[in-house]
PDBQT receptor file of N, H, CA, C and O in Angstrom, charges set to zero:
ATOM      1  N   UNK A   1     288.194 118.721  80.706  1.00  0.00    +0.000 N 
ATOM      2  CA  UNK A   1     286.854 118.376  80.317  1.00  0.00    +0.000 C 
ATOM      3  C   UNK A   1     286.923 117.402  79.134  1.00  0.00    +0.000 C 
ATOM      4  O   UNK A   1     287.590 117.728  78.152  1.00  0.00    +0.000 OA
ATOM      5  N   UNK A   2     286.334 116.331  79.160  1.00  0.00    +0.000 N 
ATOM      6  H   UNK A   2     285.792 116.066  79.957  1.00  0.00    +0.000 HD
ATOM      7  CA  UNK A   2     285.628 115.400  77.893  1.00  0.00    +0.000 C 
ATOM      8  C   UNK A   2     284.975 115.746  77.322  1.00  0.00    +0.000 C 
ATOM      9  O   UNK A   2     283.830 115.933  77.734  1.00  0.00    +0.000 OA
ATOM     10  N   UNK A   3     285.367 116.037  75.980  1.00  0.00    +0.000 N 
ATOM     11  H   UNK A   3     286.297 115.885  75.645  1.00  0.00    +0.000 HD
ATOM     12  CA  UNK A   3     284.028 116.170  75.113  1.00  0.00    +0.000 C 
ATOM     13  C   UNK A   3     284.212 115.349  73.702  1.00  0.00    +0.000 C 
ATOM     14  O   UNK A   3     283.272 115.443  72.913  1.00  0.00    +0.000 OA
ATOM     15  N   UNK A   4     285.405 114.508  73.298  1.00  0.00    +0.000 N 
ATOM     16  H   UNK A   4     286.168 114.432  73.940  1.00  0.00    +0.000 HD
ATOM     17  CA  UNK A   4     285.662 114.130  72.357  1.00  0.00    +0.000 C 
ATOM     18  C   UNK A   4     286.113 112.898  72.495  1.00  0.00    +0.000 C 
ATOM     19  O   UNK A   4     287.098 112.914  73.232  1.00  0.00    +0.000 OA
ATOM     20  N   UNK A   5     285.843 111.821  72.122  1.00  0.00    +0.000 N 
ATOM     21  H   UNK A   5     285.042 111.808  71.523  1.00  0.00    +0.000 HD
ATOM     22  CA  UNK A   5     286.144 110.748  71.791  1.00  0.00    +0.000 C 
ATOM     23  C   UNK A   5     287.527 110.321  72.228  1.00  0.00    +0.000 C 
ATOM     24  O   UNK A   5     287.962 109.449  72.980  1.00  0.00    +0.000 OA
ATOM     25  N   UNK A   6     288.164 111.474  71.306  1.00  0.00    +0.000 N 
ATOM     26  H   UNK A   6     287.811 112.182  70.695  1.00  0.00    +0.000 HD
ATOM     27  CA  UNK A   6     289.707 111.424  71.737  1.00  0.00    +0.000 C 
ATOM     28  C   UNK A   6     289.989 111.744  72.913  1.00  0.00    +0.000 C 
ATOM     29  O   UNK A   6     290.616 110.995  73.661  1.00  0.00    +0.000 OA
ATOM     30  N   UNK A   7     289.402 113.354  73.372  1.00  0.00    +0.000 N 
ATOM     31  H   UNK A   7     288.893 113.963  72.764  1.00  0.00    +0.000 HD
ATOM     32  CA  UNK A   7     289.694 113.786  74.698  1.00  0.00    +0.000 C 
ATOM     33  C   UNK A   7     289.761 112.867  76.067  1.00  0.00    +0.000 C 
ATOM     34  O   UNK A   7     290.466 112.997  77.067  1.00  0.00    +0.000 OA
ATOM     35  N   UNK A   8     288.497 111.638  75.641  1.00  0.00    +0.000 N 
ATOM     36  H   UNK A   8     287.924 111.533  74.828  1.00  0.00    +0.000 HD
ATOM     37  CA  UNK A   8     288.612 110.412  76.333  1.00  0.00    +0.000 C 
ATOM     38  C   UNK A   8     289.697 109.454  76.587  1.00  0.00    +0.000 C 
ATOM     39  O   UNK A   8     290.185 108.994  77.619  1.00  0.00    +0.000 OA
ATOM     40  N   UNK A   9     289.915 109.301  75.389  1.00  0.00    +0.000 N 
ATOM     41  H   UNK A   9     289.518 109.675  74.551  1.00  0.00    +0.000 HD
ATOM     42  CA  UNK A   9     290.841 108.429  75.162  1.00  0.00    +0.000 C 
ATOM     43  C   UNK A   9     292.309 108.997  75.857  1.00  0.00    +0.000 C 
ATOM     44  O   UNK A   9     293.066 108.330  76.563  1.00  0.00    +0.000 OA
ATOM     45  N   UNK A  10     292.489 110.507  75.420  1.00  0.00    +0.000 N 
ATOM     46  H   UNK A  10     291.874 111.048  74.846  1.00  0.00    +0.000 HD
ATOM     47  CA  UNK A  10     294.123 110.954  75.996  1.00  0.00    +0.000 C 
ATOM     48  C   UNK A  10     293.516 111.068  77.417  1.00  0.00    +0.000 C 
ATOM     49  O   UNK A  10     294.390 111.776  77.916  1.00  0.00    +0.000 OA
ATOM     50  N   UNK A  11     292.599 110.856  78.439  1.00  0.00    +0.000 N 
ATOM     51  H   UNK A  11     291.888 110.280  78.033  1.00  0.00    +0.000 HD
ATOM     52  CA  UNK A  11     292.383 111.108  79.701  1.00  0.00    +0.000 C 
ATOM     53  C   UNK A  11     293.051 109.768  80.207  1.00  0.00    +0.000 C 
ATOM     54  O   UNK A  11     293.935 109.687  81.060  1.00  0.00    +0.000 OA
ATOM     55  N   UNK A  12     292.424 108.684  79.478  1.00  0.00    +0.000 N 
ATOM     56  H   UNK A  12     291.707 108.750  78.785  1.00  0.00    +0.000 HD
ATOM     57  CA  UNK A  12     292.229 107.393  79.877  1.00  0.00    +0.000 C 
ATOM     58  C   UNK A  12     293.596 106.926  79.845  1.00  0.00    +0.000 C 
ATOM     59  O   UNK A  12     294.134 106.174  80.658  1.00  0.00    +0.000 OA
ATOM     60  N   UNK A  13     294.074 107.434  78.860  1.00  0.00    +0.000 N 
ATOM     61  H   UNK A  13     293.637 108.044  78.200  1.00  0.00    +0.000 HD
ATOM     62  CA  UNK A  13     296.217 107.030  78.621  1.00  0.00    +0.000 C 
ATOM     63  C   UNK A  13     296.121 108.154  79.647  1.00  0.00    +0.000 C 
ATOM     64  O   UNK A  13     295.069 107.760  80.151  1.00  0.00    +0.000 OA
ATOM     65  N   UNK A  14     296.358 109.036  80.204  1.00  0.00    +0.000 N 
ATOM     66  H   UNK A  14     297.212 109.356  79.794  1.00  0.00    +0.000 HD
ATOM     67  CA  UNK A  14     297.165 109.680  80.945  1.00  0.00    +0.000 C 
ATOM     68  C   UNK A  14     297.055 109.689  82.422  1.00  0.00    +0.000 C 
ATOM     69  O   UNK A  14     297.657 110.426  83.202  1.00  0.00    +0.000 OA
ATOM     70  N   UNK A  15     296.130 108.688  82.709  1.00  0.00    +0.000 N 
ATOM     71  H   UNK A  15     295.641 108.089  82.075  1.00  0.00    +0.000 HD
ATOM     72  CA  UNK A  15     295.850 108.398  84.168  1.00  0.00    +0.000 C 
ATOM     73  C   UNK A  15     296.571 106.826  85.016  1.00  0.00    +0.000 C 
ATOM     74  O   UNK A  15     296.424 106.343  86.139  1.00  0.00    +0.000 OA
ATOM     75  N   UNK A  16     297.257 106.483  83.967  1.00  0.00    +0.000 N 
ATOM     76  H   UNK A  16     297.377 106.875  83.055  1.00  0.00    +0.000 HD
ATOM     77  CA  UNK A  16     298.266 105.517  83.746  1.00  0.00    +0.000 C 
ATOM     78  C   UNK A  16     297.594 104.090  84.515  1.00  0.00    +0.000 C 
ATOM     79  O   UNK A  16     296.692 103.453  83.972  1.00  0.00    +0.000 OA
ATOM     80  N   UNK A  17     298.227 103.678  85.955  1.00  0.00    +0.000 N 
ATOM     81  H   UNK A  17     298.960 104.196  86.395  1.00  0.00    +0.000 HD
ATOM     82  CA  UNK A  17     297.701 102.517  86.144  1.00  0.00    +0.000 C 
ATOM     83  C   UNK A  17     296.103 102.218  86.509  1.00  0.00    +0.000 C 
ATOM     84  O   UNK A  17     295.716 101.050  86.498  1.00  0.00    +0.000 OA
ATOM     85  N   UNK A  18     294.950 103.577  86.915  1.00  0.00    +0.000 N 
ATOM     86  H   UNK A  18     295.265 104.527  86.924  1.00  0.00    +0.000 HD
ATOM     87  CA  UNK A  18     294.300 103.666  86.869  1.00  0.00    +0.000 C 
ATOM     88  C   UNK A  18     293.566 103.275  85.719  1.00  0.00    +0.000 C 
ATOM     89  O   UNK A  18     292.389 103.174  86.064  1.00  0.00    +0.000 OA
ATOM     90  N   UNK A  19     293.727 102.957  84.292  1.00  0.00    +0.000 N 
ATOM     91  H   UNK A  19     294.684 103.039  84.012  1.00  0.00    +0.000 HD
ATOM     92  CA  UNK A  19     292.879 102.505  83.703  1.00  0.00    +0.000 C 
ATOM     93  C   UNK A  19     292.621 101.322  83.105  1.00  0.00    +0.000 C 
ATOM     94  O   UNK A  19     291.998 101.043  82.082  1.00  0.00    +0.000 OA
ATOM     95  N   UNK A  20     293.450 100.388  84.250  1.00  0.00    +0.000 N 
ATOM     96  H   UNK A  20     293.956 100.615  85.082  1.00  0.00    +0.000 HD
ATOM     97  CA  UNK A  20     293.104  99.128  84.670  1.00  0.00    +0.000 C 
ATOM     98  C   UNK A  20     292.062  98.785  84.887  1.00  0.00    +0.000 C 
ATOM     99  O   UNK A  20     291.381  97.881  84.403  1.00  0.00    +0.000 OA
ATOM    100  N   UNK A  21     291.780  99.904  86.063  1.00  0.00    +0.000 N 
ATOM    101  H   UNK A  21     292.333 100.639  86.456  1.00  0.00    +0.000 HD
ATOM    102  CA  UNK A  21     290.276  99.184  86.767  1.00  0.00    +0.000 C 
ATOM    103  C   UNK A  21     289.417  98.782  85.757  1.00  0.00    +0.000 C 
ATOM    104  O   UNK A  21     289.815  98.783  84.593  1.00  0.00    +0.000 OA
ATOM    105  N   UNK A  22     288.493  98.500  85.994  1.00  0.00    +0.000 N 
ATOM    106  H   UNK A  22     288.170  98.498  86.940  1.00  0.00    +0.000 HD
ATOM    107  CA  UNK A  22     287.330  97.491  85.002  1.00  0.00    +0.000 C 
ATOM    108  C   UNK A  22     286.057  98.802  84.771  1.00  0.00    +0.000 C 
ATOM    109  O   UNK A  22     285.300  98.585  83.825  1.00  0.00    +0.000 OA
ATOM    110  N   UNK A  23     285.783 100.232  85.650  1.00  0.00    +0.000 N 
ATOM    111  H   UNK A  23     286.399 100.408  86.418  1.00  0.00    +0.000 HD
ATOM    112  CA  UNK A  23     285.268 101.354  84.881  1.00  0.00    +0.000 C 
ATOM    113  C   UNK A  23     286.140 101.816  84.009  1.00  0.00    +0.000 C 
ATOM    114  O   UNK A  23     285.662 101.573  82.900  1.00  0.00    +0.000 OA
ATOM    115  N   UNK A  24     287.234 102.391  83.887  1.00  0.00    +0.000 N 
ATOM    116  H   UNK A  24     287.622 102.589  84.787  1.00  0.00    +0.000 HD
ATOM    117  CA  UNK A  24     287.865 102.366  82.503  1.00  0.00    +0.000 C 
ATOM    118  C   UNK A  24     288.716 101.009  81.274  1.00  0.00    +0.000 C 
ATOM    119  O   UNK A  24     289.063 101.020  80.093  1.00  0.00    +0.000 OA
ATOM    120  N   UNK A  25     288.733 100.373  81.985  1.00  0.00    +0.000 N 
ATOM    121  H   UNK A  25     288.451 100.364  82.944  1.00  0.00    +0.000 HD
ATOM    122  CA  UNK A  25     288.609  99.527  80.889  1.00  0.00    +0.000 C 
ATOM    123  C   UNK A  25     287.207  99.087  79.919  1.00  0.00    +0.000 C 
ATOM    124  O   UNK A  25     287.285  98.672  78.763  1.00  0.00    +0.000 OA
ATOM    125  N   UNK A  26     285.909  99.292  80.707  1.00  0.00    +0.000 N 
ATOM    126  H   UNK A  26     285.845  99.629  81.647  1.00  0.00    +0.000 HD
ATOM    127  CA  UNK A  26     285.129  99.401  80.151  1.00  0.00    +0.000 C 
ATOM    128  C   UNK A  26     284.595 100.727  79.494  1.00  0.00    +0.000 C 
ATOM    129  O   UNK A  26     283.598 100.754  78.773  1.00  0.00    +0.000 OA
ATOM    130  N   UNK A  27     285.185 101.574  79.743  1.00  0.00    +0.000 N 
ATOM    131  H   UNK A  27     285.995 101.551  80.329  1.00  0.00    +0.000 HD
ATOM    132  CA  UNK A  27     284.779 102.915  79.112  1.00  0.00    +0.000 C 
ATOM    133  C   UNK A  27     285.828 103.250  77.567  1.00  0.00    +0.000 C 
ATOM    134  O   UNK A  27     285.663 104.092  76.685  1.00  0.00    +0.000 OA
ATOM    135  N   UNK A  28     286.740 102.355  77.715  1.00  0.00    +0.000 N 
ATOM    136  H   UNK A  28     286.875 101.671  78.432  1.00  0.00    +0.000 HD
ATOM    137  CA  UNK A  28     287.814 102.271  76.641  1.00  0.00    +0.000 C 
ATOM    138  C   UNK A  28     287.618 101.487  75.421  1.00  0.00    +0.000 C 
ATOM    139  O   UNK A  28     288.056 101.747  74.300  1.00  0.00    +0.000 OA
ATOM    140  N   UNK A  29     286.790 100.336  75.843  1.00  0.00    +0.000 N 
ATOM    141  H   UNK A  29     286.434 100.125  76.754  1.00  0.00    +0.000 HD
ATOM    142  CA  UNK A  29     285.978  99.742  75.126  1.00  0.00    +0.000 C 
ATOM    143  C   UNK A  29     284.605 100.317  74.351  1.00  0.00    +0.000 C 
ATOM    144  O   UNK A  29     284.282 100.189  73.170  1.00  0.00    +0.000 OA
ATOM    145  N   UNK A  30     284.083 100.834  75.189  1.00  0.00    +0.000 N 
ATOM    146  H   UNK A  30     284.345 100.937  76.148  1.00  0.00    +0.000 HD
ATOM    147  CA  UNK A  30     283.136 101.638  74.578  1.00  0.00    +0.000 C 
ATOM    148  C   UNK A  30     283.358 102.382  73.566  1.00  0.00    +0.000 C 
ATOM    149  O   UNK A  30     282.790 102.211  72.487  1.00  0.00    +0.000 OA
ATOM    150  N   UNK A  31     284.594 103.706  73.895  1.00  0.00    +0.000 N 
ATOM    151  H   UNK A  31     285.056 103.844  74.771  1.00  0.00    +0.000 HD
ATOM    152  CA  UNK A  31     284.824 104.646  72.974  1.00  0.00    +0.000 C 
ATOM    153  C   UNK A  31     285.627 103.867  71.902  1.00  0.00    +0.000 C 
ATOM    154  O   UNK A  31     286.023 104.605  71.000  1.00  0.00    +0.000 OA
ATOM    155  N   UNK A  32     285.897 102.835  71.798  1.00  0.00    +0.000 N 
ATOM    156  H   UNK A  32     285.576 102.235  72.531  1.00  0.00    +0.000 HD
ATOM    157  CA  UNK A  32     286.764 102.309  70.459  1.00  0.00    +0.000 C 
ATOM    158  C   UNK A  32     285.273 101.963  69.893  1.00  0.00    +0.000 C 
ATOM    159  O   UNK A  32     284.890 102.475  68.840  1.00  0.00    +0.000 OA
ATOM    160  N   UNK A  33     284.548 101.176  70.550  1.00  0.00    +0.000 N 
ATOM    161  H   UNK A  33     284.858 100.760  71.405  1.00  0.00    +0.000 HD
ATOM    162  CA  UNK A  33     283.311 100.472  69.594  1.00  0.00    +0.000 C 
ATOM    163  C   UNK A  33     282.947 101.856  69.215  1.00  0.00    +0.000 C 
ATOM    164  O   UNK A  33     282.907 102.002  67.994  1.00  0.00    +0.000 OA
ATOM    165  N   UNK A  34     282.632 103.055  70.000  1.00  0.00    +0.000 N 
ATOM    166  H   UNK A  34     282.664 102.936  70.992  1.00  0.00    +0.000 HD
ATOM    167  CA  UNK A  34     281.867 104.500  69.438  1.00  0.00    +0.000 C 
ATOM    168  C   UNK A  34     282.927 104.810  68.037  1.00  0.00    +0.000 C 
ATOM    169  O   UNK A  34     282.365 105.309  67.063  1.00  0.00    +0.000 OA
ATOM    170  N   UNK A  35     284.185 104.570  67.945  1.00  0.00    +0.000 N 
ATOM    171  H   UNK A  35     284.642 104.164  68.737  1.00  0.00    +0.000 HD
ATOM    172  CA  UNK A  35     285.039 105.321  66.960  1.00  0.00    +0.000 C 
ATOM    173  C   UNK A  35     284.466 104.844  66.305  1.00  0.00    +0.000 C 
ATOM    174  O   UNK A  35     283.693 105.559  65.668  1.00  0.00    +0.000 OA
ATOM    175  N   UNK A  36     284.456 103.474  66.046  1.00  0.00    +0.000 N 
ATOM    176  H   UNK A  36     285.084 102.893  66.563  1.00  0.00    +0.000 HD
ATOM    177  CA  UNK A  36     284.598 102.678  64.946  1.00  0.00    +0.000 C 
ATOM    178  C   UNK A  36     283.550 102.208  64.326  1.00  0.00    +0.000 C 
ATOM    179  O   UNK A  36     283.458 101.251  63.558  1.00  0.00    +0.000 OA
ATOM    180  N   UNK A  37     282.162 103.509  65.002  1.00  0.00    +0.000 N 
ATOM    181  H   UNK A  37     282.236 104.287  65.626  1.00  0.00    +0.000 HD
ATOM    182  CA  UNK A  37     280.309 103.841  63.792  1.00  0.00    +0.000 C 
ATOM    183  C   UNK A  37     279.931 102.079  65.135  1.00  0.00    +0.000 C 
ATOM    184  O   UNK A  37     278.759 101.764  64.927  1.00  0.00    +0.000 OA
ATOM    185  N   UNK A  38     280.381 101.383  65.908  1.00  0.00    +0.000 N 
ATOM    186  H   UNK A  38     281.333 101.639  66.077  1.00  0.00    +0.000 HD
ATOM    187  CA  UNK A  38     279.276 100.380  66.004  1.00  0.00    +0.000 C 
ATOM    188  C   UNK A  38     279.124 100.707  67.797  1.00  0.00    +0.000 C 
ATOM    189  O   UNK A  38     278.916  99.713  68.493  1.00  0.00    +0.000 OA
ATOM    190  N   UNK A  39     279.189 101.539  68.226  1.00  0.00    +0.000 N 
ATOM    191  H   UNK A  39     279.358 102.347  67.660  1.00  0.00    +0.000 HD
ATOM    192  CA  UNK A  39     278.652 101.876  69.718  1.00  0.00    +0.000 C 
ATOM    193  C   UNK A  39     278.287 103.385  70.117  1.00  0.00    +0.000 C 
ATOM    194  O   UNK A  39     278.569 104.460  69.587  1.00  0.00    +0.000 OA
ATOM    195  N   UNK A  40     277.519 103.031  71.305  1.00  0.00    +0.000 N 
ATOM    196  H   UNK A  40     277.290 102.158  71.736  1.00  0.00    +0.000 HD
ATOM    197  CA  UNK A  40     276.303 103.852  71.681  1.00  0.00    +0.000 C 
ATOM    198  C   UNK A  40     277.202 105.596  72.377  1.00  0.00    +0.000 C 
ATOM    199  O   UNK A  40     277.547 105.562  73.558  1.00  0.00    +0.000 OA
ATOM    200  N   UNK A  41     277.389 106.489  71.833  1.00  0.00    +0.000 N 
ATOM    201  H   UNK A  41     277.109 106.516  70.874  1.00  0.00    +0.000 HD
ATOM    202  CA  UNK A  41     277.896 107.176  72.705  1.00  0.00    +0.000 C 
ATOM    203  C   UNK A  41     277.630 108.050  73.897  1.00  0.00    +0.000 C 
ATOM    204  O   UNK A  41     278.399 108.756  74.549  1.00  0.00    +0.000 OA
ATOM    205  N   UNK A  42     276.008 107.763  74.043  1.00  0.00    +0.000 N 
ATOM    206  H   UNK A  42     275.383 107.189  73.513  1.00  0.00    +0.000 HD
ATOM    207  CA  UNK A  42     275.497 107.536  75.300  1.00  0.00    +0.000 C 
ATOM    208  C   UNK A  42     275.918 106.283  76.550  1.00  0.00    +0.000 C 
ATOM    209  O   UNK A  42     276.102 106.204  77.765  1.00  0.00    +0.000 OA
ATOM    210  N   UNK A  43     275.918 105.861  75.951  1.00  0.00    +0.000 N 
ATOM    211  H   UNK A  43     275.768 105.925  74.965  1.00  0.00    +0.000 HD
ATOM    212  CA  UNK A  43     276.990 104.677  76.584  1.00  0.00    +0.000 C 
ATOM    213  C   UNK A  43     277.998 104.610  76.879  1.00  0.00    +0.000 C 
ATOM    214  O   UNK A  43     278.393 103.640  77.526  1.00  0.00    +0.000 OA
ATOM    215  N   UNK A  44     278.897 105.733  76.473  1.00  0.00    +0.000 N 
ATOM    216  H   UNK A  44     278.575 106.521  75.947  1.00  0.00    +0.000 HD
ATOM    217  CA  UNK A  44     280.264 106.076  76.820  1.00  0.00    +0.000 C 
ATOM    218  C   UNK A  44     279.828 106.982  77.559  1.00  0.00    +0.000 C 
ATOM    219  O   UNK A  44     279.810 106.610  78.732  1.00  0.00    +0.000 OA
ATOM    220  N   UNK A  45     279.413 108.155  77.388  1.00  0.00    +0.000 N 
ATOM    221  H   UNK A  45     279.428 108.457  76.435  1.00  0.00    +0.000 HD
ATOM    222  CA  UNK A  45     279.182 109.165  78.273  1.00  0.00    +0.000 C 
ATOM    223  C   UNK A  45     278.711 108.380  79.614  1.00  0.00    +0.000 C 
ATOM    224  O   UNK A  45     279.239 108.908  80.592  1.00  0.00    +0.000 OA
ATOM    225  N   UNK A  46     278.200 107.702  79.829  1.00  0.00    +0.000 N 
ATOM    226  H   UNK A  46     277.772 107.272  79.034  1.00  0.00    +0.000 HD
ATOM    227  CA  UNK A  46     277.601 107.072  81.079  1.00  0.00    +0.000 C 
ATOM    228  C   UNK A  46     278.932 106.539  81.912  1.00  0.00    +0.000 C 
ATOM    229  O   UNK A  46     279.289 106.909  83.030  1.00  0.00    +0.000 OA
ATOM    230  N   UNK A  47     279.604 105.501  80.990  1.00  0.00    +0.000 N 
ATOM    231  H   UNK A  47     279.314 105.201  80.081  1.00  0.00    +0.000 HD
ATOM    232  CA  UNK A  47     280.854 105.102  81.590  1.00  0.00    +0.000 C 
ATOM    233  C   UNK A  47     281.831 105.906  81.830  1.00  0.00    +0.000 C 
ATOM    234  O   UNK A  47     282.481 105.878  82.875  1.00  0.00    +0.000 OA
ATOM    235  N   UNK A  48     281.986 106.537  81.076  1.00  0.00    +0.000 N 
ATOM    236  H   UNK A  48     281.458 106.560  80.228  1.00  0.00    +0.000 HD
ATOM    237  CA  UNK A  48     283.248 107.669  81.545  1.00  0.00    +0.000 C 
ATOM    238  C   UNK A  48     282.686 108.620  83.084  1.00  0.00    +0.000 C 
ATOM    239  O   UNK A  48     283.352 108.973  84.058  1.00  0.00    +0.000 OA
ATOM    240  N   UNK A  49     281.503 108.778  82.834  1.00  0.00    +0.000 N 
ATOM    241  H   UNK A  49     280.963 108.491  82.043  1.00  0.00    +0.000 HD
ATOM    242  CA  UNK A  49     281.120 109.414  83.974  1.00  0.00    +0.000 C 
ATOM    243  C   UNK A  49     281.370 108.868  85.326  1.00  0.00    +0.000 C 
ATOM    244  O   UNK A  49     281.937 109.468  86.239  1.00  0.00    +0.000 OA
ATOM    245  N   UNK A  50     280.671 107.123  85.376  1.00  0.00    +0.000 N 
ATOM    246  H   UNK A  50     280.211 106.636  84.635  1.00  0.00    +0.000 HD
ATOM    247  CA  UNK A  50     280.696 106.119  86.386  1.00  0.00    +0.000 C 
ATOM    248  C   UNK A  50     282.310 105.908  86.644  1.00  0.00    +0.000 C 
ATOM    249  O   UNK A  50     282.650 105.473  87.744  1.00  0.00    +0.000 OA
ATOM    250  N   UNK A  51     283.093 106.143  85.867  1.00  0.00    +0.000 N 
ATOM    251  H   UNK A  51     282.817 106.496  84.973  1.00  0.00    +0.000 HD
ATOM    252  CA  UNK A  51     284.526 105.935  85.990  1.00  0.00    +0.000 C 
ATOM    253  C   UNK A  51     285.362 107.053  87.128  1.00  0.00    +0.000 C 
ATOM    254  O   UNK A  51     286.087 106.885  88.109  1.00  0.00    +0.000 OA
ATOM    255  N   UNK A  52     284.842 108.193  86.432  1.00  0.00    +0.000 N 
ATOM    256  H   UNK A  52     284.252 108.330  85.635  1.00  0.00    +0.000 HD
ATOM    257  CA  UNK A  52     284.710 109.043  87.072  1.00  0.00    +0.000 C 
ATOM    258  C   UNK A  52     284.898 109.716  88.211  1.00  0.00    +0.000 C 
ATOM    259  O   UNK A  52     285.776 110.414  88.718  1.00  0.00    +0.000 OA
ATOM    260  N   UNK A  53     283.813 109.308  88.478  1.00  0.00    +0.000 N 
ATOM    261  H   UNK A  53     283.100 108.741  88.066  1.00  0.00    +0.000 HD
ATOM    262  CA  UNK A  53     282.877 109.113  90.063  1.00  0.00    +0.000 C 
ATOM    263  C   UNK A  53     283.498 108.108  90.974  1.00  0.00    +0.000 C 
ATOM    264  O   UNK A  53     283.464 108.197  92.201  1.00  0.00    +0.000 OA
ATOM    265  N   UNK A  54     283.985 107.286  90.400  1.00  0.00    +0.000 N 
ATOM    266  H   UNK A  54     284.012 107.214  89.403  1.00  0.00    +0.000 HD
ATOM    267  CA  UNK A  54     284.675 105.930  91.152  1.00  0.00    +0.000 C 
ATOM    268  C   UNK A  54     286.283 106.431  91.139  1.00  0.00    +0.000 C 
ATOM    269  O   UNK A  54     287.129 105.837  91.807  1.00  0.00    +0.000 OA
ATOM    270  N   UNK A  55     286.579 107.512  90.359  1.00  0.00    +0.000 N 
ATOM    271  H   UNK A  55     285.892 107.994  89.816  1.00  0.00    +0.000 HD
ATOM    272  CA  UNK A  55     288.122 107.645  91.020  1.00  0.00    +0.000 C 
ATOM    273  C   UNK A  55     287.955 108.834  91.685  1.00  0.00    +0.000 C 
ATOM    274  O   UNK A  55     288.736 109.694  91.277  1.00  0.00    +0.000 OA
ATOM    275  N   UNK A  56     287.201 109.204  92.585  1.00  0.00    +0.000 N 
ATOM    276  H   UNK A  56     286.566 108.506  92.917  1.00  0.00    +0.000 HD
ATOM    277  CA  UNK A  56     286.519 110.464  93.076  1.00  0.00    +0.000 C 
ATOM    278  C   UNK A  56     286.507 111.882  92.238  1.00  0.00    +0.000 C 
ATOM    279  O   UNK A  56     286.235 112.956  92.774  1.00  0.00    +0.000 OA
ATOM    280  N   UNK A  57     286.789 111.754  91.057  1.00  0.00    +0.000 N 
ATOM    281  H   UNK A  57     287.010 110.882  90.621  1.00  0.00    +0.000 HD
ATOM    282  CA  UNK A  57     286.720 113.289  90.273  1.00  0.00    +0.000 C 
ATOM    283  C   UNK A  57     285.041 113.409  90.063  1.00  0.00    +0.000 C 
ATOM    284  O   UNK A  57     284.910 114.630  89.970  1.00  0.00    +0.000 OA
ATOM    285  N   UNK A  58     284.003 112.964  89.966  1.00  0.00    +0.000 N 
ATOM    286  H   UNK A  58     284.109 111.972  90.042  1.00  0.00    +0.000 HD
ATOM    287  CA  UNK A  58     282.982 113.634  89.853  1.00  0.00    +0.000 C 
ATOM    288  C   UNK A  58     281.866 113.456  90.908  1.00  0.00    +0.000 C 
ATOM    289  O   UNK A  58     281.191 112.433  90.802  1.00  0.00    +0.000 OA
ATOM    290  N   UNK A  59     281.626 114.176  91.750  1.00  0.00    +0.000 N 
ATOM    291  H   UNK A  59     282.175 115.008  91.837  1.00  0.00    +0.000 HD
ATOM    292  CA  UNK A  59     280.527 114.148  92.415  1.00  0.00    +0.000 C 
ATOM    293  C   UNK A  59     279.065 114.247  92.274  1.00  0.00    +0.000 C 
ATOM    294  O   UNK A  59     278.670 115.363  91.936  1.00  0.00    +0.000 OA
ATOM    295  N   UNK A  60     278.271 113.443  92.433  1.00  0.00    +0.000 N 
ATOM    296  H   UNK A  60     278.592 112.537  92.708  1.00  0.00    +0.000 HD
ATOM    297  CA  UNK A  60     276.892 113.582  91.626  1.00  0.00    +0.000 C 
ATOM    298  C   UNK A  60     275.705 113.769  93.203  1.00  0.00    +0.000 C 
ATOM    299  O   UNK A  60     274.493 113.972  93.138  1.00  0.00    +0.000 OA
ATOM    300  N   UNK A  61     276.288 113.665  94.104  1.00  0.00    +0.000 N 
ATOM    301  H   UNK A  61     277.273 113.500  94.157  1.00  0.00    +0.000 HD
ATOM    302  CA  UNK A  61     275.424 114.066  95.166  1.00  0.00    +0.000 C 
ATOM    303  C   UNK A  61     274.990 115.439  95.057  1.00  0.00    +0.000 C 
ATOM    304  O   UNK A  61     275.699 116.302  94.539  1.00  0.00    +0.000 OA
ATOM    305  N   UNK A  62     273.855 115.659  95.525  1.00  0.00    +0.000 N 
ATOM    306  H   UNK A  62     273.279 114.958  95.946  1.00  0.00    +0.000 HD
ATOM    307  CA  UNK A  62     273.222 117.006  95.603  1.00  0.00    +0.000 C 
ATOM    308  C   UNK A  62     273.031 117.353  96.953  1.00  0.00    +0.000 C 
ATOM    309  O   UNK A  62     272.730 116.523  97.810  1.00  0.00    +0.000 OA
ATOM    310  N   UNK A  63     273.257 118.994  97.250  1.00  0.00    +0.000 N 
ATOM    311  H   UNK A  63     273.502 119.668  96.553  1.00  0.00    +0.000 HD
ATOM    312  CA  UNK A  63     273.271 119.261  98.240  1.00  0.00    +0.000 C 
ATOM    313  C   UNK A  63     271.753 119.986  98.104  1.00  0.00    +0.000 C 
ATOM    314  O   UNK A  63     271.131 120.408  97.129  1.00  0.00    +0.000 OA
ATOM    315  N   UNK A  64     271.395 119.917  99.825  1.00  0.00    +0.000 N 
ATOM    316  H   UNK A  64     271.900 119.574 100.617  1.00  0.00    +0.000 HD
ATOM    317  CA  UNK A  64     270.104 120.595  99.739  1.00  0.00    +0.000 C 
ATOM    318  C   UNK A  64     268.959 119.270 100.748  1.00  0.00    +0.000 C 
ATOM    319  O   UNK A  64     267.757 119.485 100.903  1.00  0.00    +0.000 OA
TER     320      UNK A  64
């Protein structure tokens, strides 16, 4: 689970060539601008999510 800035960050190193793609490279970006007081961390949460979702770990379809 993500819940920390960092926790992001050691996900994002440990998924190795996967965080190439351009959802985590943009979600890597984010959480450095979030460290560093000048980005939105709603904005990370969004990307990390969309990142996510695009390497099939989160499903957002609803059943029903």
């Amino acid at each position: 689970m993500i819940r920390t800035l960092k926790d992001g960050a050691a996900y994002a190193q440990s998924i190795g060539e996967r965080v190439n793609r351009n959802a985590w490279q943009s979600a890597v970006r984010k959480m450095i601008a979030a460290a560093e007081g000048d980005g939105d961390l709603e904005a990370v949460r969004d990307q990390i999510m969309l990142a996510l979702m695009l390497d099939g770990k989160m499903d957002f379809r609803r059943s029903g």
